[in-house]
N, C-alpha and C positions, 0 to 999 in steps of 0.2 A: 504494500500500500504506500500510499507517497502524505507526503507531507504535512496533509491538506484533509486528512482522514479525521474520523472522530467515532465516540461513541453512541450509543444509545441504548437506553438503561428505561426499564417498564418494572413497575410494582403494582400487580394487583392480583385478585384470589380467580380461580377458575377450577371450578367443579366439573372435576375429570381426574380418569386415573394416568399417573405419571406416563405409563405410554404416551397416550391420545397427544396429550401437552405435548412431549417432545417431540412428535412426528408434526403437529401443527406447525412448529416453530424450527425444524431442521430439514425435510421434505420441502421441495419444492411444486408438489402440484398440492398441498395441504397449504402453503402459506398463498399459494393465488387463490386460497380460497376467504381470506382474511384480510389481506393486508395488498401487496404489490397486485398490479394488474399480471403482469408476466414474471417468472423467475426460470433460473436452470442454476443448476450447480449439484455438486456431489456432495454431501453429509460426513464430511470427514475433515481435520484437522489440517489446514492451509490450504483446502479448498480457496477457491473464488467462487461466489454467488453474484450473479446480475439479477436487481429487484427491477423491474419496469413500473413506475407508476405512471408518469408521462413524458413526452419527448423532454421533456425541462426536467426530471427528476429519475436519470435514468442512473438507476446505482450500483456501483461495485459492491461488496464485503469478502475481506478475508476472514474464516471462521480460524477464531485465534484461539478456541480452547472448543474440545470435542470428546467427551466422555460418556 
């Protein structure tokens, strides 16, 4: 990632069992169901993930920790 990167950090409660949550938020056809219009990326540690939300907000993420 370069320079210009940042975080993003969510607190809140969701009733579901630990599966479910983690396949929402590491799968990528589970998080276009929530959050990005489009995403691809593999679920593993130094992955790249591209979110799409729109031509102006179209994002990278390195997964920096994968357990």
């Amino acid at each position: 990632m370069n320079d210009n990167s940042f975080h993003l950090y969510h607190d809140f409660t969701i009733e579901a069992s630990q599966e479910k949550v983690f396949k929402a938020i590491s799968q990528p056809m589970h998080l276009e169901r929530w959050w990005p219009q489009k995403c691809n990326g593999e679920p593993k540690q130094g992955a790249i993930y591209r979110l799409f939300f729109t031509p102006e907000y179209d994002w990278l993420a390195e997964i920096s920790c994968y357990e």
